[in-house]
VEXDO-92584 format. One record per residue: residue in three letters; x, y, z of N, C-alpha, C, O in turn; residue number from 1. Coordinates in Angstrom, 2 decimals. Example, Ala and Ser with C-alpha at 12.3 -4.5 7.8 and 13.67 -1.06 7.14 Angstrom:
<nodes>
     r       nc1       nc2       nc3      cac1      cac2      cac3       cc1       cc2       cc3       oc1       oc2       oc3     k
   ALA     13.19     -5.69      7.80     12.30     -4.50      7.80     13.20     -3.30      7.80     14.24     -3.32      8.46     1
   SER     12.85     -2.25      7.08     13.67     -1.06      7.14     12.90      0.03      7.87     13.41      1.14      8.04     2
</nodes>
This chain:
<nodes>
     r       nc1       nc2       nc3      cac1      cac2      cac3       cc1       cc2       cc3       oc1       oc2       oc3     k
   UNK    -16.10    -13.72    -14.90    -15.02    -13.63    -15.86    -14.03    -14.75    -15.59    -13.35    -14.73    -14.56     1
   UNK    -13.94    -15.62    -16.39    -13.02    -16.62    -16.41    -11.43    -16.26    -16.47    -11.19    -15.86    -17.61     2
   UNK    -10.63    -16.25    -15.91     -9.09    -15.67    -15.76     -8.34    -17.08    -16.64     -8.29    -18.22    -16.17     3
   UNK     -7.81    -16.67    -17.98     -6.64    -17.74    -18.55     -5.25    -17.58    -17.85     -5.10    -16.62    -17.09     4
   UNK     -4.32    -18.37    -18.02     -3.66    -18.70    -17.16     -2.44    -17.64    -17.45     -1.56    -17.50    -16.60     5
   UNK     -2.42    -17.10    -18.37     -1.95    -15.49    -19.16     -2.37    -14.31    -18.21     -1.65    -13.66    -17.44     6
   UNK     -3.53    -14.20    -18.41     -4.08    -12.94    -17.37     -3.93    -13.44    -15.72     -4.35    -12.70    -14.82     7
   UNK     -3.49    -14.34    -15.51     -3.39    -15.04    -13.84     -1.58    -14.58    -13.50     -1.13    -13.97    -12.53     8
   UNK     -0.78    -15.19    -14.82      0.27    -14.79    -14.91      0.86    -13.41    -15.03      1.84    -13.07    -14.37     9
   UNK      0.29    -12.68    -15.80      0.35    -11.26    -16.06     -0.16    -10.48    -14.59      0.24     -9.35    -14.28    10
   UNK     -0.58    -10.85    -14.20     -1.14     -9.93    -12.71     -0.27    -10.36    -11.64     -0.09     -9.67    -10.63    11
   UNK      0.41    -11.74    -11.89      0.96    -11.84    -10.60      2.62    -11.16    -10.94      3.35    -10.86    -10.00    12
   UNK      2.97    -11.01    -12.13      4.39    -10.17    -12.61      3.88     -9.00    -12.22      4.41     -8.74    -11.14    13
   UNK      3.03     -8.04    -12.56      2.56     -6.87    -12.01      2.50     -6.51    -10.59      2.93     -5.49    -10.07    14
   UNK      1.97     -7.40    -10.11      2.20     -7.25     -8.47      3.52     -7.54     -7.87      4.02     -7.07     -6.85    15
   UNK      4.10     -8.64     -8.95      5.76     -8.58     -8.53      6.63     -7.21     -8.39      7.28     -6.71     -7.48    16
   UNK      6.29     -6.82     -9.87      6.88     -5.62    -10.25      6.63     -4.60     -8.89      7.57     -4.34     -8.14    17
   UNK      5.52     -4.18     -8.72      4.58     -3.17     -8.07      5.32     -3.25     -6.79      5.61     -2.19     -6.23    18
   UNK      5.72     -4.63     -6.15      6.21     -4.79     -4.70      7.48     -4.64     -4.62      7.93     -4.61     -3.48    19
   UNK      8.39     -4.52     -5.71      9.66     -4.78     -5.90     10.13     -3.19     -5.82     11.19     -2.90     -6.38    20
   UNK      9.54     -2.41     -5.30     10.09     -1.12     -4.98     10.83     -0.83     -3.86     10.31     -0.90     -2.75    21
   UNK     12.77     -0.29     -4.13     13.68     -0.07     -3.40     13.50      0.47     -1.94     13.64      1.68     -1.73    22
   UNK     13.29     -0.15     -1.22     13.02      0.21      0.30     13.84      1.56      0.80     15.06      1.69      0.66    23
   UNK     12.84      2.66      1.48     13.85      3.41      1.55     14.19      3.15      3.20     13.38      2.82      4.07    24
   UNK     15.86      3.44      3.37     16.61      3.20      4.66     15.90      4.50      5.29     15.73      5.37      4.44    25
   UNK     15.41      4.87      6.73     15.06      5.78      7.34     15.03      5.78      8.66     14.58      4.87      9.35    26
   UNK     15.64      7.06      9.18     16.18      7.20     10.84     15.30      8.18     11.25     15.27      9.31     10.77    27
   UNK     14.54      7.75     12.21     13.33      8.55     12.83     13.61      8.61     14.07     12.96      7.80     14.74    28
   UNK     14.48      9.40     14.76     14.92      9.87     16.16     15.50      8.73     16.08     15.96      8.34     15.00    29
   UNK     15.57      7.78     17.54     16.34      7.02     17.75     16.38      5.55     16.35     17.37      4.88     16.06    30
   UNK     14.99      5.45     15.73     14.67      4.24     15.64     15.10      4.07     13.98     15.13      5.16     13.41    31
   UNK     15.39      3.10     13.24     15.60      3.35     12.34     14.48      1.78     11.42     14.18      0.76     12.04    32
   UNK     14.15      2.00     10.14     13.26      1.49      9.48     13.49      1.35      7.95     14.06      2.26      7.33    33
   UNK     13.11      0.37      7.43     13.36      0.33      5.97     12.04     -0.22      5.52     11.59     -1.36      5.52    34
   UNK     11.49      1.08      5.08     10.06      1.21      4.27     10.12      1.04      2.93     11.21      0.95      2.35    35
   UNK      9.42      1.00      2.56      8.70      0.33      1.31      7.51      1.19      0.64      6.64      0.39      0.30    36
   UNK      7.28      2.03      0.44      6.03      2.62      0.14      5.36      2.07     -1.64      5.94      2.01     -2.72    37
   UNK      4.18      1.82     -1.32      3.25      1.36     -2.41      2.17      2.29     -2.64      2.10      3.32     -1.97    38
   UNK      1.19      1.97     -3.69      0.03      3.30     -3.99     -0.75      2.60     -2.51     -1.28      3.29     -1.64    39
   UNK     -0.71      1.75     -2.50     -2.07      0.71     -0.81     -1.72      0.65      0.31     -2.42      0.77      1.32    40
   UNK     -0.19      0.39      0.20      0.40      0.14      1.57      1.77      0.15      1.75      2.48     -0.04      0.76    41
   UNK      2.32      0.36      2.95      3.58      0.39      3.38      4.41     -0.50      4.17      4.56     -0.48      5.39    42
   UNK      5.14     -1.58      3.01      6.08     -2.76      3.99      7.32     -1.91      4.73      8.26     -1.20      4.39    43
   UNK      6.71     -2.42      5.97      8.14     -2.29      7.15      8.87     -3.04      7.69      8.40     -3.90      8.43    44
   UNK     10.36     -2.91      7.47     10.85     -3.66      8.32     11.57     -2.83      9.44     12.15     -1.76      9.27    45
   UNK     11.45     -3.43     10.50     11.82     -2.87     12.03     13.66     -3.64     11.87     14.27     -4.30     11.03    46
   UNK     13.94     -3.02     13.31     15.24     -3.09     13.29     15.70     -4.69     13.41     16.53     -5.28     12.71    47
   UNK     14.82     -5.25     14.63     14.96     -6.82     14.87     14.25     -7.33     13.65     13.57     -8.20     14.20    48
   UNK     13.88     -7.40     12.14     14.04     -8.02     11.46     12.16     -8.19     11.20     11.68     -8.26     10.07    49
   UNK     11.47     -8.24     12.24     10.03     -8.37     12.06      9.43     -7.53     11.21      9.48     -6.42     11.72    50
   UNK      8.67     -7.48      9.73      7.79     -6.97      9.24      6.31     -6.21      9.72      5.86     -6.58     10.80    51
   UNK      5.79     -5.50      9.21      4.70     -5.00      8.89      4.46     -4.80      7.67      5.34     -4.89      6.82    52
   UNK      2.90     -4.43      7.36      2.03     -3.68      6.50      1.51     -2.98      6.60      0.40     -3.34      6.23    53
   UNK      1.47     -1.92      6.93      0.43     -0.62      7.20      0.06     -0.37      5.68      0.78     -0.27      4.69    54
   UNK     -1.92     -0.25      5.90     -2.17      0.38      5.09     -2.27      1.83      4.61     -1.66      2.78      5.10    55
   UNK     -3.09      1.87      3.64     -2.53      3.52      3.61     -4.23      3.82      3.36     -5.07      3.18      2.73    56
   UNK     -4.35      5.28      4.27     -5.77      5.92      4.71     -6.36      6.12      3.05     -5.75      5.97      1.99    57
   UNK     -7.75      6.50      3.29     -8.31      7.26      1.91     -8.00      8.25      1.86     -7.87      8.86      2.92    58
   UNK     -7.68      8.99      0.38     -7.35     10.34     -0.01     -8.54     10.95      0.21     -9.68     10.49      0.16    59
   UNK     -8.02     12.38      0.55     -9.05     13.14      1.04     -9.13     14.31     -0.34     -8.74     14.07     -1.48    60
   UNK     -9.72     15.54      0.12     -9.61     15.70     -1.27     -9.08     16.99     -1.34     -9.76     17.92     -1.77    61
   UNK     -7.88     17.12     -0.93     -6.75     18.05     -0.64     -6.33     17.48     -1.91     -6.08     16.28     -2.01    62
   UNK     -6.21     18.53     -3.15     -5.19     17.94     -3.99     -3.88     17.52     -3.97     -3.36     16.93     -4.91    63
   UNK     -3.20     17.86     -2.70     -1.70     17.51     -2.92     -1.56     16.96     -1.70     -0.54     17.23     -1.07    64
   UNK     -2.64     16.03     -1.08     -2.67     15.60      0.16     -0.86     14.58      0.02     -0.19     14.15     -0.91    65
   UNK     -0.67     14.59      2.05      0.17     14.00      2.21     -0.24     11.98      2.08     -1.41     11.61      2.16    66
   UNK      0.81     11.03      1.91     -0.01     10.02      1.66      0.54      9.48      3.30      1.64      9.70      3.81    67
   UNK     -0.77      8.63      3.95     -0.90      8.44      5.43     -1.04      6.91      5.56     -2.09      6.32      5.30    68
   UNK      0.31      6.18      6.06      0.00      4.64      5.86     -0.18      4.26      7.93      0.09      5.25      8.60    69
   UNK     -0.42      3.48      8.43     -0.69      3.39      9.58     -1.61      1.84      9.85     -2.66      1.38      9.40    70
   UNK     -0.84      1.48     10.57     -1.76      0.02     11.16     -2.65      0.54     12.94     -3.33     -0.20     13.64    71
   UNK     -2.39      1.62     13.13     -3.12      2.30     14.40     -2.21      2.32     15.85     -2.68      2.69     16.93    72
   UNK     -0.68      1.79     15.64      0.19      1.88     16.17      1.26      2.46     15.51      1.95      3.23     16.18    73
   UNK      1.53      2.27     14.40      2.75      3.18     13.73      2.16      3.91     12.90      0.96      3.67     12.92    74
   UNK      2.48      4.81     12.06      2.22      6.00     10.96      3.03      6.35     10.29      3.91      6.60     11.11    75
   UNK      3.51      6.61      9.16      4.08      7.01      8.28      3.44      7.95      7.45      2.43      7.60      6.83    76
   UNK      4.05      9.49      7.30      3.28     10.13      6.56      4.08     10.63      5.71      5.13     11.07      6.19    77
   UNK      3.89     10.75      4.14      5.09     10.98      3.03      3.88     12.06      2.45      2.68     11.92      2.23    78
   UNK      4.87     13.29      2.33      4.74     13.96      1.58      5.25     14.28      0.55      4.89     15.38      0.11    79
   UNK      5.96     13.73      0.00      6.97     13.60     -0.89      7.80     12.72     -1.00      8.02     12.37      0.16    80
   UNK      8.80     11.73     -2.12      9.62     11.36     -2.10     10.50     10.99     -1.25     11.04      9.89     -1.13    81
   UNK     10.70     12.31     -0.45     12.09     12.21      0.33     11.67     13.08      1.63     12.54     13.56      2.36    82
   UNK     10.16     13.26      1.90     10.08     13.85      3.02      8.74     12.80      3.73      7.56     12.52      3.52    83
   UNK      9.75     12.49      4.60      8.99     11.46      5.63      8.67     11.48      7.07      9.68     11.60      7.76    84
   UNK      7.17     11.39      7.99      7.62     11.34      9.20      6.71     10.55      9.80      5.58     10.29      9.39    85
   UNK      7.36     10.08     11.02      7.01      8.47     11.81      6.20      9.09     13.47      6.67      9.96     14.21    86
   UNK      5.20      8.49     13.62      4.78      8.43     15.24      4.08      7.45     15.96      2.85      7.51     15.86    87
   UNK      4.56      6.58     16.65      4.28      5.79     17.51      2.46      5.99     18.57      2.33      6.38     19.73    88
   UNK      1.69      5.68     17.87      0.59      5.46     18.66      0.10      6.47     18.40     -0.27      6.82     17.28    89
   UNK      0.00      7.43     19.95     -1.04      9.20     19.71      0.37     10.26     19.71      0.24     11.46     19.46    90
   UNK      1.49      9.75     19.98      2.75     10.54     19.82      2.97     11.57     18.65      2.80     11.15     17.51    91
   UNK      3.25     12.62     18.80      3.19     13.64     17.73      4.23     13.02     16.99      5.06     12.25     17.47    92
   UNK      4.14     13.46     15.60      4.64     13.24     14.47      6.26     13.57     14.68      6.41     14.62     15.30    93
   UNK      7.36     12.99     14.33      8.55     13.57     14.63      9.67     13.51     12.57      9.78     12.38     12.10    94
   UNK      9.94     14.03     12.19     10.54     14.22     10.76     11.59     12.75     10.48     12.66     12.86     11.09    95
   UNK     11.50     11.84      9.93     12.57     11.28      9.37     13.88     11.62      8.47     13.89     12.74      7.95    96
   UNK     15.02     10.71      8.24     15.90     11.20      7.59     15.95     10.21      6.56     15.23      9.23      6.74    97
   UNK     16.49     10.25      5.73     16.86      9.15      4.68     17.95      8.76      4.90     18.84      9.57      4.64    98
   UNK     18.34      7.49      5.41     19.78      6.68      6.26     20.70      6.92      5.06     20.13      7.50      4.13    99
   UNK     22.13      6.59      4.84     22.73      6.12      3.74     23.16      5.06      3.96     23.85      4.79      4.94   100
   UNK     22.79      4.17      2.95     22.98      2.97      3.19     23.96      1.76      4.28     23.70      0.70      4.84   101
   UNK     25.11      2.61      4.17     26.01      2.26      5.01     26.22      2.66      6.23     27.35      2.70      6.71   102
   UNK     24.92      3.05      7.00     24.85      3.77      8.26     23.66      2.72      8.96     23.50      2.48     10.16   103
   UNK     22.91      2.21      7.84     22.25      1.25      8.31     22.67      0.33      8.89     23.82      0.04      8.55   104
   UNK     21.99     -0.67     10.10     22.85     -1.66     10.23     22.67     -3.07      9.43     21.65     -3.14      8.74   105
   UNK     23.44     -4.04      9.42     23.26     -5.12      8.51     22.21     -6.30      8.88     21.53     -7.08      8.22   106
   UNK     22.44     -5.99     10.53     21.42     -7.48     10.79     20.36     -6.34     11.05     20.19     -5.50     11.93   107
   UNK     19.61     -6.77      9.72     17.75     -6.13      9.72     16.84     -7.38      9.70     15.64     -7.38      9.96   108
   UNK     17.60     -8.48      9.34     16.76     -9.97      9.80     16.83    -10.63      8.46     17.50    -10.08      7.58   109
   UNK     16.06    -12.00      8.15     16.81    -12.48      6.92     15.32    -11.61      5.66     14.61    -10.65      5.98   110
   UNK     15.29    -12.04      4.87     14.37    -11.39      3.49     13.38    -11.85      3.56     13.40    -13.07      3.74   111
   UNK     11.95    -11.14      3.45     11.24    -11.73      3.34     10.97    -12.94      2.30     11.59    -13.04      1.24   112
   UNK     10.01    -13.81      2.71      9.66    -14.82      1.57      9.07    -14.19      0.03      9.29    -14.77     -1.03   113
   UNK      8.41    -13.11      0.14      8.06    -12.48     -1.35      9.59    -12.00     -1.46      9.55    -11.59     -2.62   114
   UNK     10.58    -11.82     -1.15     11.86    -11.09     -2.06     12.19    -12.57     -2.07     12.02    -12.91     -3.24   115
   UNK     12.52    -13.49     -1.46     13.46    -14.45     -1.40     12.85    -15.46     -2.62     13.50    -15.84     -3.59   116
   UNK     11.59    -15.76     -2.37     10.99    -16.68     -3.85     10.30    -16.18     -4.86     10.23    -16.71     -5.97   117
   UNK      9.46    -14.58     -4.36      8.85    -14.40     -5.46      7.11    -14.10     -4.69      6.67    -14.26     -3.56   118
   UNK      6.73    -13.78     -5.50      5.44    -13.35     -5.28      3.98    -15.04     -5.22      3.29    -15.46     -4.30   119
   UNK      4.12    -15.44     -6.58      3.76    -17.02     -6.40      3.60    -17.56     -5.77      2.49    -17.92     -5.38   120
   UNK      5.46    -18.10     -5.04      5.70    -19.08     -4.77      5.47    -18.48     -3.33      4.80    -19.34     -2.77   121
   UNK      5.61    -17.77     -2.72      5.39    -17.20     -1.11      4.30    -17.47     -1.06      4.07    -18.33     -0.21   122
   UNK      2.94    -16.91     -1.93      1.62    -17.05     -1.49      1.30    -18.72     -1.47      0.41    -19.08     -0.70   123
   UNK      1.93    -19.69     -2.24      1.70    -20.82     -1.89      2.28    -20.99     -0.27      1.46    -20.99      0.65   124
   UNK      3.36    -21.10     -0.06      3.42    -21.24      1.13      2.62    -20.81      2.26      2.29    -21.65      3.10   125
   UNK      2.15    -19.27      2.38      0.97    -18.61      2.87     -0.10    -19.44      3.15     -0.56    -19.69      4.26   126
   UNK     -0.59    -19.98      1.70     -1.97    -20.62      1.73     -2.08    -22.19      2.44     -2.95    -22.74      3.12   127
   UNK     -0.90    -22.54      1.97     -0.87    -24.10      2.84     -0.30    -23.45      4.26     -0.96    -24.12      5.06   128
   UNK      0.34    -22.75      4.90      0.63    -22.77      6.42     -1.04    -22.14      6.47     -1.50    -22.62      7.51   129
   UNK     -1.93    -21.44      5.92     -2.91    -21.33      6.74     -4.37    -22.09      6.86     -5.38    -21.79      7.49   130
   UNK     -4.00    -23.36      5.83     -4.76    -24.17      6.10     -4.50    -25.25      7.26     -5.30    -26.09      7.66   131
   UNK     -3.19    -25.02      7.70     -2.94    -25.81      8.72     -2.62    -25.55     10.48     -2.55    -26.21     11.52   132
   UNK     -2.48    -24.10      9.99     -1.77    -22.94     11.43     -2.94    -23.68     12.09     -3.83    -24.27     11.48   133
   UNK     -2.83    -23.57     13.35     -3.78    -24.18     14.81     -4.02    -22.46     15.49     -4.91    -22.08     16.25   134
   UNK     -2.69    -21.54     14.77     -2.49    -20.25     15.91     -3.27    -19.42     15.19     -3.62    -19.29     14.01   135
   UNK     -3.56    -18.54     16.91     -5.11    -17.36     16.69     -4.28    -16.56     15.50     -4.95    -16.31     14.50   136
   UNK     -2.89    -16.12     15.51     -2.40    -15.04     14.85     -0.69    -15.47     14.16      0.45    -15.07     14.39   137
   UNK     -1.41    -16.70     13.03     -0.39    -17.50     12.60      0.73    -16.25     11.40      0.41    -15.14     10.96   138
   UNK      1.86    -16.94     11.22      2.73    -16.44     10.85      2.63    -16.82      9.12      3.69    -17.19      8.63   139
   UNK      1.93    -16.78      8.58      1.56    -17.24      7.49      1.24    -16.05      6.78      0.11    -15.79      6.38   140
   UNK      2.57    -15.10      6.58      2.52    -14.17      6.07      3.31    -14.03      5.16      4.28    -14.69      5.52   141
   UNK      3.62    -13.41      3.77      4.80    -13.54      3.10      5.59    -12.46      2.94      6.44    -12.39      2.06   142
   UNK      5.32    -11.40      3.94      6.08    -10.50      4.13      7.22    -10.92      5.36      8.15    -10.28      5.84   143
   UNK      6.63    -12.47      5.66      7.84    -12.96      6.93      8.94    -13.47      6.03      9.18    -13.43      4.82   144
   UNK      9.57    -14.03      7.20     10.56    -14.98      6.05     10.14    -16.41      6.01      9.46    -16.89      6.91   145
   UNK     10.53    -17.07      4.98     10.18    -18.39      4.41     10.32    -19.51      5.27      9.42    -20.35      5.28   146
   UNK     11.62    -19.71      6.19     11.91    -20.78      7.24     10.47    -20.44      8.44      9.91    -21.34      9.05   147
   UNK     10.11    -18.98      8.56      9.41    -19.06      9.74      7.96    -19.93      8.98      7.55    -21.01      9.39   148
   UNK      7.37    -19.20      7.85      6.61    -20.18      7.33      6.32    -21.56      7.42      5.30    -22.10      7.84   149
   UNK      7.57    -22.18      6.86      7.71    -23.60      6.71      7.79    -24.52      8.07      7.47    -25.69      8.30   150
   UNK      8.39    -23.44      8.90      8.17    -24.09     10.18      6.66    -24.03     10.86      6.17    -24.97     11.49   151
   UNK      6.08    -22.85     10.65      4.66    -22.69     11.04      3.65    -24.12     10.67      2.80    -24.72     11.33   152
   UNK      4.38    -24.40      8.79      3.42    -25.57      8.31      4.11    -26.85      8.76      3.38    -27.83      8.83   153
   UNK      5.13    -26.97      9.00      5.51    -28.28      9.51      4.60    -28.96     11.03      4.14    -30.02     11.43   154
   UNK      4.74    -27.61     11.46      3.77    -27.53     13.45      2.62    -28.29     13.08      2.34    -29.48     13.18   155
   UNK      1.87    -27.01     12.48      0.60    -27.51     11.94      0.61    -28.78     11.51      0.24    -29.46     12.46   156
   UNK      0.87    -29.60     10.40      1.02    -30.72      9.77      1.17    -31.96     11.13      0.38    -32.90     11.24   157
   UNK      2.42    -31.69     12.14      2.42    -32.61     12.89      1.18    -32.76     13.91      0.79    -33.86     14.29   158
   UNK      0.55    -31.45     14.33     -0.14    -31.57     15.37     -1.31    -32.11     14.36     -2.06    -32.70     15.14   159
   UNK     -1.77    -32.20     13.30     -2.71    -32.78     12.59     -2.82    -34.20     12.19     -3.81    -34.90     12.01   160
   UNK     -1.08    -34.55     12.05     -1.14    -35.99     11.95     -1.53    -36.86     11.02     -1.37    -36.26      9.95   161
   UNK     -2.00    -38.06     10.78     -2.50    -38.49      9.35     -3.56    -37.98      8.58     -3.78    -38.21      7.39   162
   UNK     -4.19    -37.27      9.34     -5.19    -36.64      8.21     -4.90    -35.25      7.93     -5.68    -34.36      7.62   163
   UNK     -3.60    -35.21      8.08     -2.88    -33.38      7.13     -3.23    -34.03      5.78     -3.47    -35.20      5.48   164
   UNK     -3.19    -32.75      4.98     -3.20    -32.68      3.80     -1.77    -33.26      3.32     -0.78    -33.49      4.02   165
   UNK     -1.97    -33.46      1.80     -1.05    -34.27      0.87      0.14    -33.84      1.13      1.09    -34.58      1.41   166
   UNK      0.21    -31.80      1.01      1.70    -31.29      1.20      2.06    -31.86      2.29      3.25    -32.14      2.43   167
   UNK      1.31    -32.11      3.13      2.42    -32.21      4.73      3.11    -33.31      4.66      3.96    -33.44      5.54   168
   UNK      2.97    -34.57      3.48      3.90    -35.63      3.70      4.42    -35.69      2.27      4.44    -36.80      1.73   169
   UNK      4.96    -34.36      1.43      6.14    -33.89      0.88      7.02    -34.05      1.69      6.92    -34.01      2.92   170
   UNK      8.17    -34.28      0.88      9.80    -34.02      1.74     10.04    -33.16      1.80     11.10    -32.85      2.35   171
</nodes>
């Protein structure tokens, strides 16, 4: 199926849309988190500012199953809207709260590159830092932020030298 540049456009506003859901603020015993929940997966941001993605398990076939997102170190399990709870590794499950906003603290780190440019323009960046990253577990993510990116492709670019690609000798 050939994709026009309409249906290329239209999917990437949809996925804009789709990601652009209000993070909820949440205090899970000591730790506090601003999740993101999607129908696939769950963006996290931690307190020092670093992201995740946990995906989210297959539905089972509990009709009113709880939804279970987890990268195999954290977990998030929503049963609802507004009922959430977090566990660290094999640690039993402990209940979250929903923060109010102003209880949160402010330095959560700067925005990711998908809020800060957009859905597009992040995955370009993505795709050129990972044609150039050298690292086993490069930062060429666009749930990071954009400077860490650009710095990732600048590394890359220098340690490659004259035969980087075209972007690397953009200004």
């Amino acid at each position: 199926m050939a994709w026009s540049l309409v249906s290329y456009m239209a999917l990437a506003l949809a996925l804009t849309v789709a990601s652009s859901a209000t993070p909820l603020e949440l205090r899970c015993g000591d730790e506090r988190f601003k999740v993101t929940f999607d129908r696939l997966e769950a963006r996290v941001r931690l307190a020092d500012g670093k992201q995740l993605v946990l995906a989210r398990l297959p539905r089972t076939s509990d009709p009113r199953p709880a939804r279970i997102y987890t990268d195999g170190r954290l977990t998030f399990t929503r049963s609802d809207k507004r009922r959430v709870s977090f566990a660290r590794g094999r640690m039993s499950a402990q209940p979250c709260e929903v923060a109010k906003a102003t209880s949160v603290p402010s330095a959560t780190g700067p925005p990711s590159c998908r809020e800060e440019r957009g859905l597009p323009a992040a995955r370009l960046l993505v795709d050129q830092c990972l044609k150039v990253s050298p690292a086993t577990h490069p930062p060429c993510n666009a749930d990071n932020d954009c400077a860490l990116i650009q710095s990732e492709i600048r590394r890359g670019c220098d340690i490659i030298g004259s035969d980087a690609p075209g972007f690397c000798k953009a200004p």
